[in-house]
C-alpha positions as CSV (number, residue, x, y, z in Angstrom):
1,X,0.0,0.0,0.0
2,X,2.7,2.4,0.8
3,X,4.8,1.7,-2.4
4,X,1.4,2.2,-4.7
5,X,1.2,5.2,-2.4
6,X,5.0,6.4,-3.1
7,X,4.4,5.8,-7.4
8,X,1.5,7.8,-7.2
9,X,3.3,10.5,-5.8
10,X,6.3,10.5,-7.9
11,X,3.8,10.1,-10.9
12,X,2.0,13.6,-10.2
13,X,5.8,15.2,-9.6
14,X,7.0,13.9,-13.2
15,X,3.5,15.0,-14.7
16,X,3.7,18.6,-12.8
17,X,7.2,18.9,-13.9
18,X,6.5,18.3,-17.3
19,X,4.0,20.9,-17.6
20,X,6.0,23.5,-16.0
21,X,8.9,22.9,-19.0
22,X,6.0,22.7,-21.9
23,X,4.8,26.1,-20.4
24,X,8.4,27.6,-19.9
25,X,9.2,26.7,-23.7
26,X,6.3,28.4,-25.0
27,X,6.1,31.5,-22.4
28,X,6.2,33.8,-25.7
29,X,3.0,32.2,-27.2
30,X,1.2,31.7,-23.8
31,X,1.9,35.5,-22.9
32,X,0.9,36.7,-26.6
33,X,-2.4,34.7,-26.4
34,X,-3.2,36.7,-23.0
35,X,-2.1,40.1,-23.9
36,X,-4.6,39.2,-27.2
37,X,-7.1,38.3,-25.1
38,X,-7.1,40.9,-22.9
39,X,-7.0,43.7,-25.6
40,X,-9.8,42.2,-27.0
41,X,-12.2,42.1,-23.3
42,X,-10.8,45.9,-22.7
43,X,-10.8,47.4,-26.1
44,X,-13.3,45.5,-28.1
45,X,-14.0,48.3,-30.5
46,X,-10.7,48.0,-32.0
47,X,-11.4,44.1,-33.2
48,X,-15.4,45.2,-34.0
49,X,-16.0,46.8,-37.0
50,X,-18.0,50.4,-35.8
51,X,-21.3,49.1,-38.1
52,X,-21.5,46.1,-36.7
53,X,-21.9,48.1,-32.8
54,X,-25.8,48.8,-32.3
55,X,-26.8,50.7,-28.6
56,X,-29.4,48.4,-27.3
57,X,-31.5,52.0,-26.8
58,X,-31.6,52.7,-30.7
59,X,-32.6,49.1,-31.1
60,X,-37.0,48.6,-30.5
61,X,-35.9,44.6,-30.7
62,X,-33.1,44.6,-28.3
63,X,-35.5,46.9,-25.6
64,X,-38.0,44.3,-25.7
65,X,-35.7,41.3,-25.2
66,X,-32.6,42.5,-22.8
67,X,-35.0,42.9,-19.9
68,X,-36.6,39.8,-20.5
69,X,-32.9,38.0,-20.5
70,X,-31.7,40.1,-18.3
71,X,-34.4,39.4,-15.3
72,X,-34.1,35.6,-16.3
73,X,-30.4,35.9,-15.7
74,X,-31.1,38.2,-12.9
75,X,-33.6,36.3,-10.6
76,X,-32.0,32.9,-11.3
77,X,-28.8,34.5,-9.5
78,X,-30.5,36.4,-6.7
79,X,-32.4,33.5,-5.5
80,X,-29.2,31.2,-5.8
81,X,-28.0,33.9,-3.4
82,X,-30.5,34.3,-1.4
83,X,-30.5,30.0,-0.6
84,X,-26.7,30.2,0.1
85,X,-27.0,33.2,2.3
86,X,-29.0,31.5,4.7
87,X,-25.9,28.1,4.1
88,X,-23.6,31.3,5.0
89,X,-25.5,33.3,8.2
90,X,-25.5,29.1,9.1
91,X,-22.0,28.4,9.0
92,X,-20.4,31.7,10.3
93,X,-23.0,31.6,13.2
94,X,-21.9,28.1,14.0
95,X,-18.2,29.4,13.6
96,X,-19.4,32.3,15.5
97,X,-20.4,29.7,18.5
98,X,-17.4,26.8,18.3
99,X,-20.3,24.4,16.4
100,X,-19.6,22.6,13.3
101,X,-23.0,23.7,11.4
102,X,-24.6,21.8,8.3
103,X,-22.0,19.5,7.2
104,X,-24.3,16.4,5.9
105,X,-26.0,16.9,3.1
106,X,-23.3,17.4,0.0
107,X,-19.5,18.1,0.3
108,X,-19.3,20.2,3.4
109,X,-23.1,20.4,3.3
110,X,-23.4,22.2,0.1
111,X,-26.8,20.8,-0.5
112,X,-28.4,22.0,2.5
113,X,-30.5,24.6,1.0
114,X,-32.1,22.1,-1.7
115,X,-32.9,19.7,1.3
116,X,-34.8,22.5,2.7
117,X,-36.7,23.8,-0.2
118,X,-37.7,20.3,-0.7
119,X,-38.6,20.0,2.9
120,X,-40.8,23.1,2.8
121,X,-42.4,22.2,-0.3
122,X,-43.5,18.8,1.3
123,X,-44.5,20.6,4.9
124,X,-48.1,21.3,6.0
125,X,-49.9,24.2,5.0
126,X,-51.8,24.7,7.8
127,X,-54.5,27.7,7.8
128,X,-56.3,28.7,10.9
129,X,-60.2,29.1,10.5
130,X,-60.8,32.4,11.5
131,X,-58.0,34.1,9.2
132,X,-59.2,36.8,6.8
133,X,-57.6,34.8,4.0
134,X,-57.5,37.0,1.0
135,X,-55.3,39.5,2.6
136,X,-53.8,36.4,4.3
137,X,-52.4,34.7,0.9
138,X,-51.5,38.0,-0.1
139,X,-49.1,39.1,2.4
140,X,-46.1,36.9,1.9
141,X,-46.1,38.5,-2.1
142,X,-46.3,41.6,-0.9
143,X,-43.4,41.2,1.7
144,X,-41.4,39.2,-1.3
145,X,-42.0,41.4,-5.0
146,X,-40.7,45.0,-3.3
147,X,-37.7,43.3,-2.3
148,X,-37.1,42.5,-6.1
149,X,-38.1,45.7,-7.3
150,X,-35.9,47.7,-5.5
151,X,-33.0,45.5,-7.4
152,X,-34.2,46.4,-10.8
153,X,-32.4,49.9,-11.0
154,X,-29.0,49.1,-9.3
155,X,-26.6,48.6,-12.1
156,X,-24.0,45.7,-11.6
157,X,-21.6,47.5,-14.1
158,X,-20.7,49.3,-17.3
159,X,-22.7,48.9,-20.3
160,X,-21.9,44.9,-21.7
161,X,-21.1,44.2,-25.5
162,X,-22.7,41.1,-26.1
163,X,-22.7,39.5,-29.9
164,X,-26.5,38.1,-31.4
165,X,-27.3,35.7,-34.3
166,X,-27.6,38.5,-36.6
167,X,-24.1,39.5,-36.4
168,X,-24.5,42.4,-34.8
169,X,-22.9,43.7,-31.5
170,X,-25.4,45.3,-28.7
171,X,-24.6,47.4,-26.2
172,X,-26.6,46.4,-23.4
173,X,-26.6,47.6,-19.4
174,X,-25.9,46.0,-16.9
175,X,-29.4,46.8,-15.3
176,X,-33.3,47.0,-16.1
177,X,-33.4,50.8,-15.7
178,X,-31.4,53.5,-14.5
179,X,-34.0,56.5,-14.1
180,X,-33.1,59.8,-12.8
181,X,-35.2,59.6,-9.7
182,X,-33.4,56.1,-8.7
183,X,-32.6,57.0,-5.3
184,X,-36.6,58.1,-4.6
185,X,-37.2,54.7,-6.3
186,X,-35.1,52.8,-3.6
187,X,-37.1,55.0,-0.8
188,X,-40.4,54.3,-2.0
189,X,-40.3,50.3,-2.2
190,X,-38.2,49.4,0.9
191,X,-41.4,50.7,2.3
192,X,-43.4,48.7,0.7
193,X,-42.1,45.8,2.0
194,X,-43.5,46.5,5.8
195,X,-47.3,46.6,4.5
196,X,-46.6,42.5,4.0
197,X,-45.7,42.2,7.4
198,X,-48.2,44.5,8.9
199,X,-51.1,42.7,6.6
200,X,-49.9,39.4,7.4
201,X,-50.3,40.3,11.3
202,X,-53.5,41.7,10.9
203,X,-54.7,39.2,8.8
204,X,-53.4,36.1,10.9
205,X,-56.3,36.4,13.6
206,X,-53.8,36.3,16.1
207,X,-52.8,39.1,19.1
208,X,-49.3,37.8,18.9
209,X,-49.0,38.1,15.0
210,X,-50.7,41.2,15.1
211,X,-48.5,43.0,17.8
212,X,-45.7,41.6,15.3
213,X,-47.3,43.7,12.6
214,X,-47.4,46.7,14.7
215,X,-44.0,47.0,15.9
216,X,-42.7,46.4,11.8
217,X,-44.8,49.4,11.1
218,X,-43.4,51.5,14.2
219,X,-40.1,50.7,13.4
220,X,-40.4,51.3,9.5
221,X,-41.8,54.8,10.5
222,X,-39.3,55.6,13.1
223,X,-35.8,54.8,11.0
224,X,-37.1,55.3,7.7
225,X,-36.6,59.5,8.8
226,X,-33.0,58.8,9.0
227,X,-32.6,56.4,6.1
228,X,-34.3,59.2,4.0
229,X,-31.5,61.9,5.4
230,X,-28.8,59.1,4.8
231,X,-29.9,58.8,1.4
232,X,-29.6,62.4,0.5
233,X,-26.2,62.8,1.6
234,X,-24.9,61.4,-2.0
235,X,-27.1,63.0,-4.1
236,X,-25.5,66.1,-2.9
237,X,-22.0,65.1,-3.0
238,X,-23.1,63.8,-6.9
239,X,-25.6,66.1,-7.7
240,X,-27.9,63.7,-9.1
241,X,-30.6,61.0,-8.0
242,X,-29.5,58.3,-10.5
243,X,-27.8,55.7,-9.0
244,X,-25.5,54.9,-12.5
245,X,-24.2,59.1,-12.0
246,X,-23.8,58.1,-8.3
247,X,-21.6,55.0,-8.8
248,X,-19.6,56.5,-12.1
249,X,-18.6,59.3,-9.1
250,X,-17.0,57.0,-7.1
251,X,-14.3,55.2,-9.4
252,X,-11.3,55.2,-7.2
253,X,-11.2,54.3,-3.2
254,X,-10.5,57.5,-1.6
255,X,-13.2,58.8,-3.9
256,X,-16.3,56.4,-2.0
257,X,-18.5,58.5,-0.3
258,X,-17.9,56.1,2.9
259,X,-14.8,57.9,2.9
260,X,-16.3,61.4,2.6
261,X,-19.3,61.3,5.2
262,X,-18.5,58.0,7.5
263,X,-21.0,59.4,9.3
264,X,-24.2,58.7,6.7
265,X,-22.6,55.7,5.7
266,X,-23.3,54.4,9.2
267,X,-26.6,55.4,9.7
268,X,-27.8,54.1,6.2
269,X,-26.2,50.6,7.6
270,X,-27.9,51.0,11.0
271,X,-31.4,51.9,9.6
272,X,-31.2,49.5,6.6
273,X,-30.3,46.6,9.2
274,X,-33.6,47.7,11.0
275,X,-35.8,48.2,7.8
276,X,-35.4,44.3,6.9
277,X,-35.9,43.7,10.9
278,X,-32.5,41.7,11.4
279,X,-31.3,41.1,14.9
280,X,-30.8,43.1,16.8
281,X,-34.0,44.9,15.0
282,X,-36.0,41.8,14.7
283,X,-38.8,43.1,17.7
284,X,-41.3,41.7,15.2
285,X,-40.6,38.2,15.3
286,X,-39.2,37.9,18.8
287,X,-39.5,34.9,19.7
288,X,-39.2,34.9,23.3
289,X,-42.5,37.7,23.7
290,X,-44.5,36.9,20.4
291,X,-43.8,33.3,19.4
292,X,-42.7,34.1,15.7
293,X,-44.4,37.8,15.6
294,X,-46.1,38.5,12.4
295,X,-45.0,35.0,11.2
296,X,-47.1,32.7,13.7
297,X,-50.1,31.2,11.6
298,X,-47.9,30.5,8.7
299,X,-46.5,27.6,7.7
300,X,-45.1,25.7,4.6
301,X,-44.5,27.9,1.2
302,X,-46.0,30.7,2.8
303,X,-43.6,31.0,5.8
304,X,-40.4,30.0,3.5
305,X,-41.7,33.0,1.5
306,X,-41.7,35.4,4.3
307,X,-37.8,33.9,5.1
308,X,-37.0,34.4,1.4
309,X,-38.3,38.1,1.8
310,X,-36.1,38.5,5.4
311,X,-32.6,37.2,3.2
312,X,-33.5,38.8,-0.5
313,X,-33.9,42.0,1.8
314,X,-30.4,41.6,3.2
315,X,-29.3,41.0,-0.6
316,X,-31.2,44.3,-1.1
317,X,-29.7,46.6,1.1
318,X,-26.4,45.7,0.9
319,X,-26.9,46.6,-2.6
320,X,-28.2,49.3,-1.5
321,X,-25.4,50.3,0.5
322,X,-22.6,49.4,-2.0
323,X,-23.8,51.6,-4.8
324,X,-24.4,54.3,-2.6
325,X,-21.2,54.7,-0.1
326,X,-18.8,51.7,-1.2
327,X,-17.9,52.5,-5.1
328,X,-21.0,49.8,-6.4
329,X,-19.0,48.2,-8.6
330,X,-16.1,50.2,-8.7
331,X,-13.2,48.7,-6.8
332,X,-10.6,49.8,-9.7
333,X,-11.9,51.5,-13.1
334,X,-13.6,48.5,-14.6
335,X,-15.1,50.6,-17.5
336,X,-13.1,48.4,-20.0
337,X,-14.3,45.0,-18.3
338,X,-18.3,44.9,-17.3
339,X,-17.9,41.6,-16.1
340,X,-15.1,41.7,-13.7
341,X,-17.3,45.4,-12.4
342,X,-20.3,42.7,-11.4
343,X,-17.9,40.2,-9.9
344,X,-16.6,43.4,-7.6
345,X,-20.2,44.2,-6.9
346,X,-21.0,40.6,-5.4
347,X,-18.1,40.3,-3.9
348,X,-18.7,43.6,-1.8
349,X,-22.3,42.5,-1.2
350,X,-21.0,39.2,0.2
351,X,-18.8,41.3,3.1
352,X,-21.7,43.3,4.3
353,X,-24.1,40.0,4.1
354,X,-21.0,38.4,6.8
355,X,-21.3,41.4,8.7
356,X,-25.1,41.6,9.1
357,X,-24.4,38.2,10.3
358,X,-21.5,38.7,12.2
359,X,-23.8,41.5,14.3
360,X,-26.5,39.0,14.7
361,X,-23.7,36.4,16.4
362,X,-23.1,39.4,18.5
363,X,-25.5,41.8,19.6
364,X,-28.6,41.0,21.6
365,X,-31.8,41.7,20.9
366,X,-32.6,45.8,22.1
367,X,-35.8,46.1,24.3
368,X,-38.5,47.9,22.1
369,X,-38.5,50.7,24.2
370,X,-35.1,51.5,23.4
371,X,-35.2,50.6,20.3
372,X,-37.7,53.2,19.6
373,X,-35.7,55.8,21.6
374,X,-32.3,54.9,19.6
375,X,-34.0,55.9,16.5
376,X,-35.7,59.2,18.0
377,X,-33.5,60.7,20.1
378,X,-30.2,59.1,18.2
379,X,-30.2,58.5,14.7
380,X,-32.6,61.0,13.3
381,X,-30.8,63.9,15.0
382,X,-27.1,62.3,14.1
383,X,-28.8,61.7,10.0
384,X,-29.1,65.5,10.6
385,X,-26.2,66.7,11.3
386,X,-25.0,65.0,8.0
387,X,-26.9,65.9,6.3
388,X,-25.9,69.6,7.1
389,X,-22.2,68.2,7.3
390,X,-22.0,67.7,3.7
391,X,-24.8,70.1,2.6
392,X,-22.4,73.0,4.0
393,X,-19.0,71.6,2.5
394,X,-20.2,71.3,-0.7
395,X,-21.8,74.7,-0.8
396,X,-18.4,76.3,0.5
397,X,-16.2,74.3,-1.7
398,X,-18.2,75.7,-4.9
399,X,-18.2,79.3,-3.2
400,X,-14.3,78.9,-2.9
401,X,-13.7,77.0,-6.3
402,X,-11.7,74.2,-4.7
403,X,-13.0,70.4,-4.2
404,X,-9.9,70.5,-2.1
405,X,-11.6,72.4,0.7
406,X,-14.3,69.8,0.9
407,X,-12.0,66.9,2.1
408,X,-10.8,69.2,5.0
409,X,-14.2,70.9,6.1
410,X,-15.3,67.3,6.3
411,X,-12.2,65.9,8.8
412,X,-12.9,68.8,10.7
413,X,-16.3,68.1,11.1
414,X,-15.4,64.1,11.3
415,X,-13.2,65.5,14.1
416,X,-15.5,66.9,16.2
417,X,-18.2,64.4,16.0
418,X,-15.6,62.1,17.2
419,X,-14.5,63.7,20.2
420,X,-18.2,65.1,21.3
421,X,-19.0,61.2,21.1
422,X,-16.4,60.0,22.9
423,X,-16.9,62.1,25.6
424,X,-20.4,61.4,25.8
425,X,-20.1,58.1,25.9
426,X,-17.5,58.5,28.5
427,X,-19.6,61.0,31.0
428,X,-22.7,58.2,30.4
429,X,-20.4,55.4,31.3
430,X,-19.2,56.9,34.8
431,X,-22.3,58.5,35.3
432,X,-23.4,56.8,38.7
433,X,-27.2,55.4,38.8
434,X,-28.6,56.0,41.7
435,X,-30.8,52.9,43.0
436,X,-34.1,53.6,44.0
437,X,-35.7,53.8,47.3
438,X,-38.1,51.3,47.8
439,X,-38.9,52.1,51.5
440,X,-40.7,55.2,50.2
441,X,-41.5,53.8,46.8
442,X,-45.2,54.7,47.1
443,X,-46.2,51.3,44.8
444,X,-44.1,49.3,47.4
445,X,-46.0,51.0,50.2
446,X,-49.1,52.3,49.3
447,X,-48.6,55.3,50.6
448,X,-50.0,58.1,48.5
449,X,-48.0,61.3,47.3
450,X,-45.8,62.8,44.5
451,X,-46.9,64.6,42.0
452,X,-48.5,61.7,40.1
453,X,-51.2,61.1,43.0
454,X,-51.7,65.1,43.4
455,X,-52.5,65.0,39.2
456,X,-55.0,61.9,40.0
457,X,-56.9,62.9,43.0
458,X,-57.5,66.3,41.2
459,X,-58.6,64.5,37.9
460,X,-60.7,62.4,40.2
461,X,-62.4,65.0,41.9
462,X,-62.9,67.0,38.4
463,X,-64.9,63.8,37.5
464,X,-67.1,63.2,40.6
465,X,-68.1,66.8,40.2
466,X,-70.9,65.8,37.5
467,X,-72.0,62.7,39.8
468,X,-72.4,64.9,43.0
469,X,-74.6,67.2,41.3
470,X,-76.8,64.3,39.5
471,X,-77.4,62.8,43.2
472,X,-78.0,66.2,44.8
473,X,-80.6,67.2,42.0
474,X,-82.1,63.9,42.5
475,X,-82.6,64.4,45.9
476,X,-84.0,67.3,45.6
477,X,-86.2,66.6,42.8
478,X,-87.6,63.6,45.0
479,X,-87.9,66.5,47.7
480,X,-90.2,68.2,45.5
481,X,-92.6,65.8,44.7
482,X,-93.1,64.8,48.2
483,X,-94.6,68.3,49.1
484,X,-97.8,67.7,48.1
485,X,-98.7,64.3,49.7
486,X,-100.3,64.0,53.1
487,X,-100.0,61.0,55.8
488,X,-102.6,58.9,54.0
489,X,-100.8,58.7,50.9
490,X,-97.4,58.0,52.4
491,X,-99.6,55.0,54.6
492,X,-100.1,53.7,50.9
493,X,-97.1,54.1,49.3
494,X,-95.5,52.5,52.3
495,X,-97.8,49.6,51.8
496,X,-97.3,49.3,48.0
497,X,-93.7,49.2,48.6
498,X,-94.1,46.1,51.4
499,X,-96.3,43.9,49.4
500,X,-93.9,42.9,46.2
501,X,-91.2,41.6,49.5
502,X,-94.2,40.0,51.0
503,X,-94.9,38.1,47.1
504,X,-91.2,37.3,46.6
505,X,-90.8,36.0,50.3
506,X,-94.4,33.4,49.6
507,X,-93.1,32.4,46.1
């Protein structure tokens, strides 16, 4: 066994030896082919002839067929995504935690996602009785088609040159559309998204499904504010809404606007981790105070739906995110190579989907309350300030006619939101809390007083007022019509009144 062992070994040397000498002996040719082939994939005009190059806009064929392809192409990759991101979120977690994860089905369980597709294509559908099922079928779309929208006008790179069978070259984007008003687009579907989950509670029947809908709708409202302020930072650093002007403005690293306002970029992460409810956002499926929140009566197809919603909508944002602050597909100039612009683009997306992931391995969940308060009293004024950050930088650095200026109004002002946090955070973390009292805790005692009890006994005696008078006027309306009888009629009345007890007492 161990001489077989030893040929086999020396075999693959001789064999790997051999092809190192065939490819030193024809290094010229091999490094010809490549510098052919790479002129070709970054100049291609100069190997086309011009008449042959058609812009898939001037074409009425080509705009009827490239989004057709294209959202073939398009959805067969997200989804493969979106069943390998929940493979990924599996296997860092378990890394995460010192487990080993899915390892069974498929070389290092590579299969796991088709073993649970088929799984939840086989499970129950169970529906409860009482569910108000049109709405109730309807809400796992609803939560699912925004998601894909929002994905139709982020461009994965430069305009493509793809040959057809009639011989002709066509331009072709690497996109659906690219309107002007892409960035209002984005604003307007990731809402969208929450009327699935707020439907789905309500229709569900359920108090625990339909507090789950509530808080989505809450939390939507309350971070949206400061995803909207986020959002605006680079459209004015671009001066445009289209996300194709906003990517083609950051072409170079030091030119990504994560770079220029660090600030927005972290508050477009913060409130596009709470907008698809991921931990520690996920108040409206906690599982510990609502079951499964919104997602309690659902079961089968309908509750892998709402799961492919929660992981397309971490595809989403991170989209999101990429084209706006990290370069989309811009790592280096990749106008000359479309292709190797999309590989950058998933590549990026993949980081931020391991760091959504990595913050769910690490953060607990935030009490509601807080969570609320984070987004009032934190984010919104911090999406703000910059907002005004870069609003005020731009408009000096065109007053002064030097883009220079820009970079170093905005370390100052990085500066200084630095330090003021810092020594926020630091007066808050030696800030002493003072325990409470509970000898003269008036709930522990029962004693009455504060300022509370003073508000309530006044209330209290505001609303008695109205009673007091009813039963003095009744009194003295009862007064009134007693004037007028004499002793025989109060003999009778006396007797009238006896008689019913003396009835009730015989029955």
């Amino acid at each position: 066994m161990t001489m077989s062992r030893n040929r086999l070994v020396w075999a693959g040397i001789i064999v790997a030896a051999l092809i190192v000498l065939l490819i030193i002996l024809n290094l010229g040719a091999i490094l010809n082919w490549v510098r052919y082939a790479v002129e070709f994939i970054v100049n291609p005009h100069e190997r086309i002839d011009p008449n042959t190059i058609i812009q898939c806009s001037d074409s009425p064929g080509c705009q009827v067929v490239h989004p057709i392809i294209y959202s073939a192409i398009f959805l067969l990759v997200v989804i493969t995504g979106f069943a390998y991101t929940t493979l990924l979120e599996r296997r860092f977690i378990a890394w995460f935690q010192h487990r080993v994860g899915p390892n069974r089905v498929g070389p290092k369980g590579f299969l796991q996602p088709a073993a649970d597709a088929v799984k939840l294509i086989f499970k129950e559908d169970i529906v409860p009785s009482n569910v108000y099922k049109a709405v109730y079928y309807l809400a796992p779309m609803i939560k699912v088609v925004p998601v894909l929208l929002v994905m139709a006008v982020i461009p994965l790179g430069p305009d493509l040159m793809v040959p057809w069978f009639d011989g002709n070259w066509y331009v072709v984007p690497l996109g659906i559309a690219d309107p002007n008003v892409g960035v209002l687009w984005l604003l307007a579907i990731t809402s969208l998204g929450t009327y699935g989950v707020a439907l789905a509670g309500w229709a569900s029947n359920n108090k625990y499904a339909m507090l789950g809908g509530i808080r989505a709708s809450a939390q939507m409202i309350s971070y949206e504010l400061s995803l909207g302020l986020a959002m605006a930072v680079p459209i004015i650093l671009a001066g445009s809404m289209s996300l194709g002007d906003i990517i083609n403005q950051q072409k170079n690293i030091w030119e990504w606007y994560v770079f220029q306002n660090p600030l927005a970029a972290g508050i477009l992460l913060i409130a596009l981790l709470a907008e698809v409810n991921r931990a520690p956002f996920d108040l409206p499926e906690a599982e510990q105070e609502l079951t499964q929140g919104y997602m309690t009566e659902y079961s089968g197809m309908r509750f892998a739906l709402f799961m492919m919603a929660e992981y397309l909508g971490m595809i989403a944002v991170s989209m999101i995110a990429v084209a706006l602050f990290f370069g989309g597909y811009h790592l280096i100039p990749v106008d000359g190579v479309p292709l190797l612009g999309a590989l950058f683009y998933i590549g990026k997306v993949v980081v931020l989907l391991v760091g959504m992931i990595w913050v769910r391995a690490t953060l607990p969940r935030i009490r509601y309350d807080r969570l609320m308060q984070f987004g009032w009293k934190v984010l919104l004024p911090l999406s703000i300030l910059a907002v005004a950050w870069s609003g005020v930088a731009v408009v000096i650095s065109d007053v002064v006619g030097d883009p220079t200026v820009y970079g170093v109004i905005s370390g100052a002002v990085f500066a200084v939101v630095l330090l003021g946090g810092f020594l926020y955070l630091r007066r808050s973390g030696e800030a002493e809390i003072a325990e409470p009292d509970l000898d003269e805790d008036p709930v522990i005692t029962g004693e009455p007083g504060g300022i509370g009890y003073a508000m309530l006994t006044f209330v209290g005696a505001l609303i008695a007022v109205p009673f007091v008078l009813m039963g003095w006027l009744a009194n003295f309306f009862e007064g009134l019509s007693r004037l007028g009888t004499g002793p025989e009629d109060s003999a009778i009345e006396a007797q009238s009144s006896k008689t019913p007890a003396r009835r009730a007492g015989a029955d």
